[in-house]
C-alpha positions in Angstrom: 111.3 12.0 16.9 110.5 15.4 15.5 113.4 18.2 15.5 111.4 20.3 18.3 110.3 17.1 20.2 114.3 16.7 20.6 115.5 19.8 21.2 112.7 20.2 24.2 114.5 16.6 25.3 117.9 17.8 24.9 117.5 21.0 27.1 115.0 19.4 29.6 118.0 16.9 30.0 120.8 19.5 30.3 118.4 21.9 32.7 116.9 18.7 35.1 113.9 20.0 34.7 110.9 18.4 33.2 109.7 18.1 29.4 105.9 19.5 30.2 108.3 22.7 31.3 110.4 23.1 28.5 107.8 22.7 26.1 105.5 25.0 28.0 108.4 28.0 28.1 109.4 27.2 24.3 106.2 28.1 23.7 105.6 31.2 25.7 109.4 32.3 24.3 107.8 31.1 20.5 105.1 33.6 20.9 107.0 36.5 22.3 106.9 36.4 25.6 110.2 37.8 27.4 112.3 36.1 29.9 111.4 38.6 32.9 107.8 38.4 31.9 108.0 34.2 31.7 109.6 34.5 35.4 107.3 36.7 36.9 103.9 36.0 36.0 103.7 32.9 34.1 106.0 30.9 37.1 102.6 28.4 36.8 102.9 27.6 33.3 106.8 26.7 33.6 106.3 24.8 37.2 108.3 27.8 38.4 111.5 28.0 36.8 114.3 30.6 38.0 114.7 33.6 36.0 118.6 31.8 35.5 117.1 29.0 34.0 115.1 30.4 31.9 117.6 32.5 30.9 119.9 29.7 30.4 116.8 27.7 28.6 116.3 30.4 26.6 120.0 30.8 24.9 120.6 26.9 24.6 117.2 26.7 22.6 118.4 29.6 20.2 121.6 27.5 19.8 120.6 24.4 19.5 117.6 26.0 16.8 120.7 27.3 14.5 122.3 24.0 15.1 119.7 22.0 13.2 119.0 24.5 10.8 123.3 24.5 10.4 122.4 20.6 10.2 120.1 20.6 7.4 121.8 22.9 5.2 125.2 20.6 5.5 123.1 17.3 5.0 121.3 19.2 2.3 124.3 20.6 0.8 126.2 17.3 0.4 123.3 15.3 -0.6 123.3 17.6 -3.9 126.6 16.5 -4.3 125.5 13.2 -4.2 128.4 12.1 -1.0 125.7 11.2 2.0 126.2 8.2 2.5 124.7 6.8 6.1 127.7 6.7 8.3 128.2 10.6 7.1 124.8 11.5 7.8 124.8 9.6 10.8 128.3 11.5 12.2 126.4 15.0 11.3 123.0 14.2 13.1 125.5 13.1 16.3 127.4 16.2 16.3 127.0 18.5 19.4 128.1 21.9 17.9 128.1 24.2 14.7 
């Protein structure tokens, strides 16, 4: 599974809400749509998600964005020291925050 392809699983877990509408609000959010503008005239695309929601949709996906870039670097980092090993790399890709 894809980074992006888990992180719309993740949130549409933590929101109860559908994958088809987290991936269809990432991508109105990924090509600059606003919140406001997502809630009020796009409620078709999203299957009608609350302006709360999307806000809430909208920080977790920043967060958990930095999270697996954070992710990489560390995994990237320690691999040039040559100390990943796969129950290491295995604890990072489990780990729930920065």
């Amino acid at each position: 599974m894809d980074v992006n392809a888990r992180i719309v699983s993740r949130l549409a877990e933590e929101l109860g809400v559908k994958a088809q509408q987290v991936s269809a609000t990432v991508a109105l959010l990924d090509e600059g749509a606003t919140v406001p503008f997502i809630a009020r005239y796009r409620k078709e695309v999203t299957g009608a998600l609350d302006d709360s929601q999307l806000r809430n949709l909208d920080e977790r996906l920043r967060y958990l964005r930095e999270l697996e870039e954070r992710r990489s670097a560390v995994i990237s980092a320690i691999d040039e020291q040559g100390k990943l090993d796969g129950p290491l790399k295995a604890r990072i890709d489990a780990a729930d925050t920065k």
